[in-house]
C-alpha positions as CSV (number, residue, x, y, z in Angstrom):
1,X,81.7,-2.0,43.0
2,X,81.6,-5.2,42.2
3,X,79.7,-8.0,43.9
4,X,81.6,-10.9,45.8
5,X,80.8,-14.6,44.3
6,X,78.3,-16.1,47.0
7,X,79.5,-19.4,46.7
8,X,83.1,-18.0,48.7
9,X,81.2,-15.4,50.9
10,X,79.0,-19.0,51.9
11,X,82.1,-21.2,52.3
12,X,83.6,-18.1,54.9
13,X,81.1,-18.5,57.1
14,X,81.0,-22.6,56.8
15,X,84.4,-22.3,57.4
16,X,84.1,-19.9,60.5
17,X,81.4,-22.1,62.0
18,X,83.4,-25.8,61.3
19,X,86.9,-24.6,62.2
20,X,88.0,-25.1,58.8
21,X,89.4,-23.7,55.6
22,X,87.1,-24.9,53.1
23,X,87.7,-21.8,51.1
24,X,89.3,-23.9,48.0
25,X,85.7,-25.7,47.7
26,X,84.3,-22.9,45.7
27,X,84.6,-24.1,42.3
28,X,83.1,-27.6,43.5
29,X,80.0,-25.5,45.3
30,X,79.6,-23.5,42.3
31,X,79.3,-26.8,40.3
32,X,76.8,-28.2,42.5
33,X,74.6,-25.3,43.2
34,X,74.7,-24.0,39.8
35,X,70.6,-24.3,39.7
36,X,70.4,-23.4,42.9
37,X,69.9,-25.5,45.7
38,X,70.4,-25.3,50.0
39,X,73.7,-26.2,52.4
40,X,73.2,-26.8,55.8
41,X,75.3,-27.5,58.1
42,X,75.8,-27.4,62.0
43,X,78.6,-28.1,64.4
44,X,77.5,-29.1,68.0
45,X,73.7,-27.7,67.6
46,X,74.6,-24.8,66.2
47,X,73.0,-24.4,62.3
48,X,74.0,-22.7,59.4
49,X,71.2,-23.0,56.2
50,X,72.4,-20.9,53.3
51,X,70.3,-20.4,50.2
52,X,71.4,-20.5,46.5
53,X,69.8,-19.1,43.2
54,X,66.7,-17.8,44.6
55,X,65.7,-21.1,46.8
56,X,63.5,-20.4,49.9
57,X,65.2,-21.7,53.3
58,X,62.2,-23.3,54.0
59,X,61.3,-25.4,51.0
60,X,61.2,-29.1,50.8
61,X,62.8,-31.1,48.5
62,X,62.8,-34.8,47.4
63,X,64.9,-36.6,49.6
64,X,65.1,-39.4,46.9
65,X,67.5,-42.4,48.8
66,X,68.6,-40.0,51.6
67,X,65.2,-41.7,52.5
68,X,67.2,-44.4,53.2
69,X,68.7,-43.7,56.7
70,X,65.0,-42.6,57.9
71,X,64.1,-46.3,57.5
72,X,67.3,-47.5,59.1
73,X,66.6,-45.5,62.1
74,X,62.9,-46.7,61.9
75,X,64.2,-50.3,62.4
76,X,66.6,-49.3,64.4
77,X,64.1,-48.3,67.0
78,X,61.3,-51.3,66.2
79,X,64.6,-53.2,67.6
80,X,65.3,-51.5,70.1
81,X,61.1,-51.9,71.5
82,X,62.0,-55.9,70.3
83,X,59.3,-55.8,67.8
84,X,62.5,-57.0,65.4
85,X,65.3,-58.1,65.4
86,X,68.2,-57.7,63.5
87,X,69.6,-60.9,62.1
88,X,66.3,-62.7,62.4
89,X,64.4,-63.3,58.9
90,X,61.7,-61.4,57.7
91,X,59.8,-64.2,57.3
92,X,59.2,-64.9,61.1
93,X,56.5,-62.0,60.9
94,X,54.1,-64.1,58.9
95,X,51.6,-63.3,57.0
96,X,52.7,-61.2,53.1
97,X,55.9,-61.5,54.3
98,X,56.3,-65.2,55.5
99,X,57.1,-66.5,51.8
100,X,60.6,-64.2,51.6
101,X,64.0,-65.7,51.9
102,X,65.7,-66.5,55.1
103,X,68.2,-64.6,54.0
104,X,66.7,-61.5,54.4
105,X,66.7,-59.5,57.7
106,X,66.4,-56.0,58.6
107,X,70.4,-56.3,58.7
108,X,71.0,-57.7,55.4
109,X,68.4,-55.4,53.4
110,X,69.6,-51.9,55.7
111,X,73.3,-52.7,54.7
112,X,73.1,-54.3,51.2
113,X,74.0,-57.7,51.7
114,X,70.7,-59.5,50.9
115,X,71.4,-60.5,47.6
116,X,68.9,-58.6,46.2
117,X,69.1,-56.6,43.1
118,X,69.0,-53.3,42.9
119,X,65.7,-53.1,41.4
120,X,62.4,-55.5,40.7
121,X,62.7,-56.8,37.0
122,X,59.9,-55.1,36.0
123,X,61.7,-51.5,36.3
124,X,64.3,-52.2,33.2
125,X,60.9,-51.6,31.4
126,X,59.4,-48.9,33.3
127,X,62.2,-46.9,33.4
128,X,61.2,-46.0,30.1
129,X,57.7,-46.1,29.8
130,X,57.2,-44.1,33.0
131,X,60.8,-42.0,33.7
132,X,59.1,-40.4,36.6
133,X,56.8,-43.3,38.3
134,X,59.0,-46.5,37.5
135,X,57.6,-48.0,40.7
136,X,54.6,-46.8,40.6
137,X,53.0,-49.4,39.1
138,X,54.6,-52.2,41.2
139,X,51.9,-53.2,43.8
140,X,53.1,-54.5,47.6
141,X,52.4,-57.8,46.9
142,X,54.2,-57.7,43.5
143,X,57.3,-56.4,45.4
144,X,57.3,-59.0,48.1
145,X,57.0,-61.5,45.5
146,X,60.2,-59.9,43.0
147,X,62.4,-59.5,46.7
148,X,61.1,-63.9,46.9
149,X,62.1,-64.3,43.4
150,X,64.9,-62.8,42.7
151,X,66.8,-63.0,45.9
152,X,70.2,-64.6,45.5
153,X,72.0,-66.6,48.2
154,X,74.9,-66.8,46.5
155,X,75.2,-62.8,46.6
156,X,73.9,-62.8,50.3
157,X,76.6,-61.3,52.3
158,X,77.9,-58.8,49.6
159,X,77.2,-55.4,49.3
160,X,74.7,-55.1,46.3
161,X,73.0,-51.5,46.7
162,X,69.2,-52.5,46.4
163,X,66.3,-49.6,46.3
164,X,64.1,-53.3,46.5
165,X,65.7,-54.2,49.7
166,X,65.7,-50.9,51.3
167,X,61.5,-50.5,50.2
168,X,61.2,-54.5,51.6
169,X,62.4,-53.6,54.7
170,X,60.3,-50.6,55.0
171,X,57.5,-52.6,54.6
172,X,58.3,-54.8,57.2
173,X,58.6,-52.5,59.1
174,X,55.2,-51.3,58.7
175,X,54.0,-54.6,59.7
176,X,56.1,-54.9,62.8
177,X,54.8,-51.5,64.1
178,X,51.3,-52.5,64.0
179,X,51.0,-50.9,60.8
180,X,49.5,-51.7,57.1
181,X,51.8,-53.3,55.3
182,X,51.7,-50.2,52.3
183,X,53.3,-46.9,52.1
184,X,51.0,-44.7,54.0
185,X,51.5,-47.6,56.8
186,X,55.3,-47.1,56.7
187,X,54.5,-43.4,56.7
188,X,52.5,-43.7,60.1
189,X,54.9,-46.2,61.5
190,X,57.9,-43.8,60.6
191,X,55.7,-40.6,61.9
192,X,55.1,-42.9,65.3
193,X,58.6,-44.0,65.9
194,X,61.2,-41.2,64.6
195,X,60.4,-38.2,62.6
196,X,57.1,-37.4,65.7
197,X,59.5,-37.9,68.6
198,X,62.5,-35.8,66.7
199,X,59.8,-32.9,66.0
200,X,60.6,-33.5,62.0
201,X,57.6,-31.8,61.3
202,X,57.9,-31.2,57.7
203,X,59.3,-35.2,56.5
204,X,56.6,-37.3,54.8
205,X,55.7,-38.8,51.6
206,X,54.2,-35.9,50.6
207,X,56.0,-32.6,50.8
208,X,55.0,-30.8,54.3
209,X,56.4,-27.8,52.7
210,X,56.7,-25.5,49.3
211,X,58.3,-27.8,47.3
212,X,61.0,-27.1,45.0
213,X,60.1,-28.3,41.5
214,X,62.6,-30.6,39.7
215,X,65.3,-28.8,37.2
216,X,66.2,-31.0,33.7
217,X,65.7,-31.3,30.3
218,X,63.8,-34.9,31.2
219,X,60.6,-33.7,32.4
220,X,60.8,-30.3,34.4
221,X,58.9,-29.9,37.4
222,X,57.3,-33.4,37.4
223,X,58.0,-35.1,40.8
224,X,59.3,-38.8,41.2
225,X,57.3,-41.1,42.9
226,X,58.3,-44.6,44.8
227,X,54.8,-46.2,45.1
228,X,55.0,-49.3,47.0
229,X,59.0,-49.0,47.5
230,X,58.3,-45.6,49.4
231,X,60.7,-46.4,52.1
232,X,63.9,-46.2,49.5
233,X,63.5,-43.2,48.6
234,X,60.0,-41.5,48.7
235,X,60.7,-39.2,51.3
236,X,60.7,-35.0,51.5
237,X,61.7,-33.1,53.7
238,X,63.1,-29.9,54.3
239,X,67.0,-28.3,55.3
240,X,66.2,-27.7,58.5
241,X,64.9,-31.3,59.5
242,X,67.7,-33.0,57.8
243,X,70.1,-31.2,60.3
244,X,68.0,-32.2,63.6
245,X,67.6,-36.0,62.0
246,X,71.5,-35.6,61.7
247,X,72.3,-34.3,65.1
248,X,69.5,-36.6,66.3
249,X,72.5,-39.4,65.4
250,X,75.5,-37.7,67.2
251,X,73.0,-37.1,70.6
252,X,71.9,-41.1,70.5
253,X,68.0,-39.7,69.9
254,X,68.1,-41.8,67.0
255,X,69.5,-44.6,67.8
256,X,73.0,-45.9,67.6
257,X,73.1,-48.5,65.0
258,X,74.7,-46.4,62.2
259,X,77.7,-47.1,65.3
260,X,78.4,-50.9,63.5
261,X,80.5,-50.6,60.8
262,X,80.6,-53.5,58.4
263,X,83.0,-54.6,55.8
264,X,81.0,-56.8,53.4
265,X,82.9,-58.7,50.3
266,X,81.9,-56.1,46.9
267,X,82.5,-53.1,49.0
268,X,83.1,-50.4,46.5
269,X,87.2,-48.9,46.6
270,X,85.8,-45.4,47.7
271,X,83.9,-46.9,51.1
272,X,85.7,-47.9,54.1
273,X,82.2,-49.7,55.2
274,X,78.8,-49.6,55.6
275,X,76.5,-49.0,58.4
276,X,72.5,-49.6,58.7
277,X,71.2,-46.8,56.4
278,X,74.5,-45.3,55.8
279,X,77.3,-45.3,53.8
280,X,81.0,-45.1,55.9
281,X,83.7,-42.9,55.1
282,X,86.5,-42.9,57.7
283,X,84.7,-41.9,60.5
284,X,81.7,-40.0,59.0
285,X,78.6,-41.4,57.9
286,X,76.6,-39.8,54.8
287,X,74.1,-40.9,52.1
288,X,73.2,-39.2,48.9
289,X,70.4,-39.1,46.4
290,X,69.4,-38.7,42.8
291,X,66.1,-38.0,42.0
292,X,64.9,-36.9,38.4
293,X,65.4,-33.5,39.0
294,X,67.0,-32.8,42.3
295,X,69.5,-34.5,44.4
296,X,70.5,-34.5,48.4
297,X,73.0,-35.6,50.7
298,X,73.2,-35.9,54.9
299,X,76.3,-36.9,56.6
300,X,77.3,-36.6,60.0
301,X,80.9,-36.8,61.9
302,X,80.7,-38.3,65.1
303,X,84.4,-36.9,66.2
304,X,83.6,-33.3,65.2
305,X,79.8,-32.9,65.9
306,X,79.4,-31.9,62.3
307,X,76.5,-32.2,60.0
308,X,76.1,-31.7,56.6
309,X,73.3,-31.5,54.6
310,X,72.8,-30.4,50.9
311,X,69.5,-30.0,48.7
312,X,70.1,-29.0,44.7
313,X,68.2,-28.3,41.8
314,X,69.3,-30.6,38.5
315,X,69.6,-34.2,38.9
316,X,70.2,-35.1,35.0
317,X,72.8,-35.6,32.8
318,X,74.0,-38.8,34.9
319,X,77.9,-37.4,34.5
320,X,79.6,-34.2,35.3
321,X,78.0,-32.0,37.8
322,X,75.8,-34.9,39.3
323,X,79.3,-36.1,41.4
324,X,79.3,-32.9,42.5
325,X,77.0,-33.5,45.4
326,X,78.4,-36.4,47.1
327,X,81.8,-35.2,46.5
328,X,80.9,-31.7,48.5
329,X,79.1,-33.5,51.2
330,X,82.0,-35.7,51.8
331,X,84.4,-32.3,51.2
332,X,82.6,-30.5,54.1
333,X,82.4,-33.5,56.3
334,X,86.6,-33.6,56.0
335,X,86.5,-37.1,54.3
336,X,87.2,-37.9,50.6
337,X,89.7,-36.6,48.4
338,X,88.1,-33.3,48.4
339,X,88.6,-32.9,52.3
340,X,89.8,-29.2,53.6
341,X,92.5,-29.2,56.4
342,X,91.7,-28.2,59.8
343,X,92.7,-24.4,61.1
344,X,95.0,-23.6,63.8
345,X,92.9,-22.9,67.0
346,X,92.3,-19.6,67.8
347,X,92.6,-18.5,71.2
């Protein structure tokens, strides 16, 4: 007797639980968990966490810029207790940060529109030197001062995807919770003010979890590391806590800024926006990342009470099966050109 292919046996019971064929996604999930990997997903509270290629439910992976939207929500709620603001510059917090640009805010750096490069200078060079720990070197004050430096206010207002902006912020918002402004201040200030009061027990900068080791030919089993620009993507965490963070979104738990949809000038042709921490797709939100060995994804749709979640072994080559992720995530959220049709109700 022959064995049926998991990957369609997993898409049955996605489908069953979303209300959707998604059935004609196989080859596409094949292609993305061909090293094995972890989709979640739930539909109004209800979760579904299938395994692939031998990978415990439970393990932690590196979130890599799905770290992203965990700072978003972090500002998000220092607004929302008026330690910051949205529009106002960093600089009005003093001290490190008061020699920064007025042009950047926690709105500009959590949407892309701060005119800031994607990465410090520095990192063209350490790229190569140190594939693994390209930041790792980079100090906080040597990060405040490239975000000073190389801020451009003739980009301001554009979408320019910045890791530097999103690890800036993060550090202001260390600051503005009371915080040291460092990583493992960030850390505390994001265990204070979301991932503690969510019950995220197993996100931090360090995995809270077995950790599943990084597939590649560039390095196996080394992990990446963000140093100083932690809060863009220096984050683990685990299936099951990217689903509550998720659903944390559609209940208002977390916040409700990823609810402002913006339209900035350099927008690439396959977003219809972009929100604080997330990237807009119609009406779903979702963010992926690459790190050197893994990748992820989270998305949510507000309409449907869908989340979607997706943790993979093999982040290299930078072609082929690394569009796989985003282009399932976006499948299974119904957005994209990849997006299943809805089934007839049943009764």
């Amino acid at each position: 007797m022959f064995r049926r292919d998991p990957s369609a046996l997993a898409l049955e019971r996605v489908s069953a639980l979303l209300g959707r064929d998604l059935t004609a996604l196989r080859p596409l999930l094949r292609l993305a968990m061909a090293q094995g990997g972890l989709l979640a997903v739930s539909r109004a509270g209800s979760p579904l966490i299938l395994p692939f290629g031998g990978v415990p439910e439970t393990a932690a992976f590196e979130l890599a810029s799905v770290t992203k939207p965990f700072t978003a929500a972090l500002a998000g709620a220092l607004v929302q207790a008026r330690r910051l603001d949205w529009e106002a510059p960093l600089r009005n917090l003093g001290g490190p940060l008061k020699p920064l640009p007025r042009s950047l805010t926690p709105h500009s750096l959590a949407t892309h529109t701060a005119g800031l490069p994607m990465h410090p200078a520095r990192t063209a060079l350490t790229t190569f030197t140190s594939y693994h720990d390209p930041y790792g070197t980079l100090s906080v004050q040597a990060a405040l001062a490239s975000a000073t430096r190389w801020a451009n206010p003739r980009q301001a207002g554009r979408f320019l995807y910045s890791n530097l902006g999103m690890g800036v912020l993060a550090l202001a918002c260390a600051q503005a919770a009371g915080e040291s402004l460092s990583a493992a201040g960030y850390e505390r200030a994001l265990r204070t003010w979301v991932t503690g009061p969510l019950g995220l027990q197993h996100t931090g900068l360090l995995p809270l979890a077995p950790v599943v080791t990084p597939a590649g030919w560039l390095g196996p089993g080394t992990l990446t590391s963000f140093g100083a620009l932690a809060g863009a993507g220096g984050l683990f965490g685990t299936a099951r806590d990217l689903l509550t963070f998720g659903e944390a979104h559609l209940g208002g738990r977390a916040g409700r800024h990823w609810t402002e949809v913006h339209r900035p000038a350099g927008l690439p042709a396959t977003l219809t926006g972009v929100a604080p921490g997330w990237m807009v797709s119609g009406p779903a939100r979702w963010h992926d990342g690459v790190a050197r060995g893994t990748r992820s994804g989270l998305g949510f749709h507000p309409d449907r009470g869908v989340v979607v979640a997706l943790l993979l072994r093999g982040g290299v080559p930078l072609w082929g099966a690394r569009g796989a992720g985003p282009l399932l995530l976006q499948a299974l959220l119904g957005v994209g050109r990849a997006a299943a049709p809805t089934l007839p109700r049943q009764g």
